[in-house]
TORROFI-429888 format. One record per residue (C-alpha): y, x negated, z; residue number from 1; residue in one letter. Coordinates in nm, 4 decimals. Layout:
N
<rec <Y; X; Z>; NUM; 'A'> ...
// end
This chain:
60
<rec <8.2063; 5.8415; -0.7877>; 1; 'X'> <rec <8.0668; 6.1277; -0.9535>; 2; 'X'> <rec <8.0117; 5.8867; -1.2870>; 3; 'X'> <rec <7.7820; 5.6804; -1.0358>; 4; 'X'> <rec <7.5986; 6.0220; -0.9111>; 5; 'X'> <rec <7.5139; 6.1328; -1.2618>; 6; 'X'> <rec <7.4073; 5.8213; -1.4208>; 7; 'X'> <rec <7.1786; 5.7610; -1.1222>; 8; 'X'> <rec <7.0197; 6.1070; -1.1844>; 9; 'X'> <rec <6.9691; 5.9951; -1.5366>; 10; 'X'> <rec <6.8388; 5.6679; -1.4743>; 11; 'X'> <rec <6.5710; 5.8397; -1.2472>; 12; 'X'> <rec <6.5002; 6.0835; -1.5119>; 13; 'X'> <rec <6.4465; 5.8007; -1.7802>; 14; 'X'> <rec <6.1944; 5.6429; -1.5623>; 15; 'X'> <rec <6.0318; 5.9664; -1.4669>; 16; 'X'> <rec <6.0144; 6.0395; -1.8263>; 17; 'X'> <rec <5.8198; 5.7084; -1.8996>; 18; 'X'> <rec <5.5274; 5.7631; -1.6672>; 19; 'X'> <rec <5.5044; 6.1315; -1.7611>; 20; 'X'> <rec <5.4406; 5.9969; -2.1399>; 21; 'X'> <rec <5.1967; 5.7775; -1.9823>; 22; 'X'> <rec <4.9477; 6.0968; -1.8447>; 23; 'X'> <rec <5.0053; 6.2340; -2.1776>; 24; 'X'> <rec <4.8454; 6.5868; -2.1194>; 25; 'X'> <rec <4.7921; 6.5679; -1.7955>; 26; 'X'> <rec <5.0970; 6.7614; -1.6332>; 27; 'X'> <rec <5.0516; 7.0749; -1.8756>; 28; 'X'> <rec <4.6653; 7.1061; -1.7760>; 29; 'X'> <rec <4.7637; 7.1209; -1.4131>; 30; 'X'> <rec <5.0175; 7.3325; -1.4498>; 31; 'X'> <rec <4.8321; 7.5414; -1.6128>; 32; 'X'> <rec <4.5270; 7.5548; -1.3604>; 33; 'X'> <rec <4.7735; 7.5895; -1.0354>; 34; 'X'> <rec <4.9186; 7.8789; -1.2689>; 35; 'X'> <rec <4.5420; 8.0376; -1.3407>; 36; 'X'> <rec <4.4925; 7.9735; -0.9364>; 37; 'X'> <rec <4.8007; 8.1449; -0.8418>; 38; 'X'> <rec <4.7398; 8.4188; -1.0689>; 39; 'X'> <rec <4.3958; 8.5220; -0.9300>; 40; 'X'> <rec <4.5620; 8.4899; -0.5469>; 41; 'X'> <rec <4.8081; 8.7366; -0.6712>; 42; 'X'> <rec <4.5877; 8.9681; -0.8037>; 43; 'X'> <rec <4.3151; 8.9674; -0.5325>; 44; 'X'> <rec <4.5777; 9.0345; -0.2849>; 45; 'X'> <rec <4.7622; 9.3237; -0.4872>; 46; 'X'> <rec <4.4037; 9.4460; -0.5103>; 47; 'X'> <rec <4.3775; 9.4608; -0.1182>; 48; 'X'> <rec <4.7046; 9.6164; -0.1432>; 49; 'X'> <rec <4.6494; 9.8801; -0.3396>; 50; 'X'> <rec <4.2935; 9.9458; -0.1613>; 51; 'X'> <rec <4.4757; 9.9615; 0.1835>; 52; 'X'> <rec <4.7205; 10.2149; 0.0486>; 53; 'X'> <rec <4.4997; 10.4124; -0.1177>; 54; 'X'> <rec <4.3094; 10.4759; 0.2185>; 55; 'X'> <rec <4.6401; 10.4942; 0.4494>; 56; 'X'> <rec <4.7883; 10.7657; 0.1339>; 57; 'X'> <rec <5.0685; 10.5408; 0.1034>; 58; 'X'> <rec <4.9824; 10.5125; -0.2600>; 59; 'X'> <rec <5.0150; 10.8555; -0.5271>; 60; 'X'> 
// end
């Protein structure tokens, strides 16, 4: 049973792995572009953060 389980996982990594060949550098420039995006989020909101505790004198 579990033999079954773990060669299906590996089957369906084997054919993931084909198409991901396929878009080549594709994945790694999104990744890194969602990462860039979710970077600036972070820091515009710690910004806010900081800026509200600053003015409440939660921050020293």
């Amino acid at each position: 049973m579990l033999n079954k389980f773990f060669s299906s996982i590996g089957h369906f990594f084997e054919w993931l792995f084909i198409y991901i060949q396929k878009l080549e550098n594709l994945p790694n420039i999104l990744f890194i572009i969602i990462g860039f995006v979710a970077l600036a989020f972070w820091l515009s909101e710690q910004a806010r953060y900081n800026k509200q505790a600053k003015e409440s004198g939660g921050l020293k």
